[in-house]
N, C-alpha and C positions, 0 to 999 in steps of 0.2 A: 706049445704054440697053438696047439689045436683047439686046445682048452680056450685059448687066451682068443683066439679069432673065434669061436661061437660065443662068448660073452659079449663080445665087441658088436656081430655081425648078425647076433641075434636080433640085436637093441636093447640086452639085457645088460649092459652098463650104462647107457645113456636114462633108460628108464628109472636104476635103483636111483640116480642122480635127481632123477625129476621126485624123486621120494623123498629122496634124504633135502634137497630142496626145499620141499615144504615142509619137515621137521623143521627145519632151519628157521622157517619163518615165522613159524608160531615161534621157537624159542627167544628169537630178537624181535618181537612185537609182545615180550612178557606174557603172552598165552602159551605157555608150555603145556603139553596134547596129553591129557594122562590116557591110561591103556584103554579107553574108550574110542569116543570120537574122533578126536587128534589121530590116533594111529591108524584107525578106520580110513579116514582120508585118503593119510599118506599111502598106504596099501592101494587106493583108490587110484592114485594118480602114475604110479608105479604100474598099474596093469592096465589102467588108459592109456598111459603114454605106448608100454609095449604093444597094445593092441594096433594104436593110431598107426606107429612107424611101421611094421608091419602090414597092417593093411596098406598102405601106400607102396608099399613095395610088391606085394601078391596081386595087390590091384594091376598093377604093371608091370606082370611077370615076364610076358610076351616078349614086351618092347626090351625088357630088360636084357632078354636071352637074347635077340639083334645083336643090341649093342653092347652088350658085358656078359656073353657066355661062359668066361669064368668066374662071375662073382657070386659069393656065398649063398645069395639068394634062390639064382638060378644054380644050383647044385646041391643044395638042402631043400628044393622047394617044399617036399614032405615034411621037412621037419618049422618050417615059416609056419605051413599052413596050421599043422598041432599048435603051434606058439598061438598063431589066434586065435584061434579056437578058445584055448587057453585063458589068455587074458582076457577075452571078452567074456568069460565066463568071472574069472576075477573081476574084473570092474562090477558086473552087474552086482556081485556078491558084498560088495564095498561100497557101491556107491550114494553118495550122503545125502539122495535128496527125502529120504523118509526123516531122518532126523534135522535136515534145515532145508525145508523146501523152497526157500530163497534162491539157493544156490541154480533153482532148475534153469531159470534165464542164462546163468553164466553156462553150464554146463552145453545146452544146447548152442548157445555161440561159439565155443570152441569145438564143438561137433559140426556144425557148419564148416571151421576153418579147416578143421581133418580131411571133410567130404570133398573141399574145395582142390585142396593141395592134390590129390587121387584123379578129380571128374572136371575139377573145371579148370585146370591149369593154372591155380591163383599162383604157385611156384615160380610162373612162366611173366607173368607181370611187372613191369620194369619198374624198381627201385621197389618194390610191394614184397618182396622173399623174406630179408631179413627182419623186417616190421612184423610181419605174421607170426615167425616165430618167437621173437621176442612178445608180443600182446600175448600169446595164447601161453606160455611159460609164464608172467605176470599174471594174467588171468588165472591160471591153474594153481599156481605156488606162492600168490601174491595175494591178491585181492578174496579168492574162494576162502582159503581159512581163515582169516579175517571174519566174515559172513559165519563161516560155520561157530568159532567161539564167541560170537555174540557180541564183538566189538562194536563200541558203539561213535569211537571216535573218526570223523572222516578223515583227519588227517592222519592216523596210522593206515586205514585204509590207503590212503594215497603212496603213502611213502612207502609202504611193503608193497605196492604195485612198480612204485617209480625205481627202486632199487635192485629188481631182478629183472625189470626189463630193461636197464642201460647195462647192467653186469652182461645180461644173456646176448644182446647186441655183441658187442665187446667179446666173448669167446666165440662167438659165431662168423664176428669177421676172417680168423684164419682159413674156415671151410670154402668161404670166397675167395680166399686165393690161394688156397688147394687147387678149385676146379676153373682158374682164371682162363685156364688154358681147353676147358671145356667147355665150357656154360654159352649156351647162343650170345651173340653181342647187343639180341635182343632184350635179354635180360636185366641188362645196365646193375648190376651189384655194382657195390663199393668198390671192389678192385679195377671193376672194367671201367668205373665210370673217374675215378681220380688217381687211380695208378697202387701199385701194393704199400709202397712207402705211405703217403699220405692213407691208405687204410689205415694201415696201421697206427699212426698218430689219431684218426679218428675212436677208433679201439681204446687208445690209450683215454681220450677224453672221455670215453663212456665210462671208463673204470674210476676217471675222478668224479663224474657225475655221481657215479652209483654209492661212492664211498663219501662223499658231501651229502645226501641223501639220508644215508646210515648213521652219521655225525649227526645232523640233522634233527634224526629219529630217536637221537639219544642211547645209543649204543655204548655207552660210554666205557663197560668193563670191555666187550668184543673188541674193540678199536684197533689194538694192538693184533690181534690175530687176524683181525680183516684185512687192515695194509699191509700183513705177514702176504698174506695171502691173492690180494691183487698186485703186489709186488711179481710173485709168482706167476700168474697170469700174465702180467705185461711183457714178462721173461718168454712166457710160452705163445705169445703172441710175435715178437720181436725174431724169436727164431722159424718163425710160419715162411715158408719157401714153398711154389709150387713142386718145389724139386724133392721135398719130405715123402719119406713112404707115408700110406695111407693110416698105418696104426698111429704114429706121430698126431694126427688129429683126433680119430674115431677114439682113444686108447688116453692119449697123454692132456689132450686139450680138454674133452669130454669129462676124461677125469677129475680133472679140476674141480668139478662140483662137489663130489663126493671127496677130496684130500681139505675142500675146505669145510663140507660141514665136519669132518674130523678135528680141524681145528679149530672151530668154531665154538662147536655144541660141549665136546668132551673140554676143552679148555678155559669155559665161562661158566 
């Protein structure tokens, strides 16, 4: 269990997610990564992401130890702080802008959204949470490798954007009504603003968006493994209770990205 809550709490399962993520996405946009630039990336986005959740969190150590003096953060603080150290040291080491300096635009917009989340309260923004982080996972896992293999079509562009950001919507509503019971009512998220049930039908719709998308995009051998798999999801959405222990989200819901590029990648 100790094991399993530092992988969790580190942000070292949510991270390999944002990796294998953008594996996934070269592979269903037919630019499969060979052991170059492709995997260069995904490395990339795997130690940005670590780095970003992280810093958000050490950033706000303080307030954290107020109000959640037992959480893993504030009790490993020495072991956070190594973490970023760490992945910021990986990212710089990975990251793709010597080989597609195109990408710097995108790059530094999502560094904006990081800095924002930490200093300016964008988190705090009503109905603006779940947007941010669905853009900036499209951005990241969608639309950047695209850029980086050299695609020249806008509509695959488009559609590897439009397809991880109604997916990411869509597992990220459960986290909203995890913390329905916490979040200011300034906030206005999806739970607080139309109740858990209708979230969750909303959730359900971003999953059929995301997989009409993928249909769309011509997916046509994956198809089978992707409605395998947002099946799944909708399951792991449908049973989201604020009353679940916290691994139930961070662990099982999170997961979800990495059990689908399992059956995605390995099974097409």
């Amino acid at each position: 269990m100790k094991a399993l809550k530092f992988l969790v709490y580190s942000n070292s399962w949510i991270s390999l997610g944002a990796g294998l993520l953008t594996l996934l996405s070269f592979k269903i946009s037919s630019q499969n990564p060979d052991f170059g630039y492709g995997f260069d990336y995904a490395f990339f986005v795997f130690f940005s992401t670590l780095f970003s959740y992280n810093f958000q969190r050490v950033s706000r150590l303080k307030k954290i130890a107020t109000h959640s003096p037992n959480s893993w953060v504030v009790k490993n603080s020495i072991t956070a702080k190594i973490l970023l150290v760490i992945s910021l040291l990986g990212a710089i080491a990975f990251i793709p802008i010597f080989d597609a300096p195109f990408t710097l635009m995108w790059l530094i917009l999502l560094g904006v959204i990081s800095a924002g989340y930490s200093y300016k309260n964008f988190r705090d923004l009503p109905y603006v949470k779940i947007i941010l982080i669905a853009l900036s996972w499209a951005i990241a896992s969608g639309i950047i490798p695209m850029i980086i293999s050299g695609t020249q079509s806008l509509g695959i562009t488009i559609t590897s954007f439009g397809w991880i950001f109604f997916y990411i919507i869509a597992i990220t509503i459960p986290f909203d009504i995890r913390d329905i019971g916490i979040d200011e009512d300034s906030k206005k998220t999806i739970p607080q603003w139309v109740g858990i049930e209708n979230s969750k039908k909303i959730a359900y719709l971003c999953l059929a968006i995301s997989l009409l998308i993928l249909i769309f995009q011509g997916v046509r051998a994956s198809i089978i493994p992707f409605i395998t798999s947002y099946l799944i999801a909708a399951y792991l959405i449908y049973k989201s209770t604020p009353s679940r222990k916290d691994l139930y989200f961070s662990f099982l819901v999170d997961g979800h990205i990495i059990f689908q590029f399992m059956l995605v990648y390995f099974l097409c």
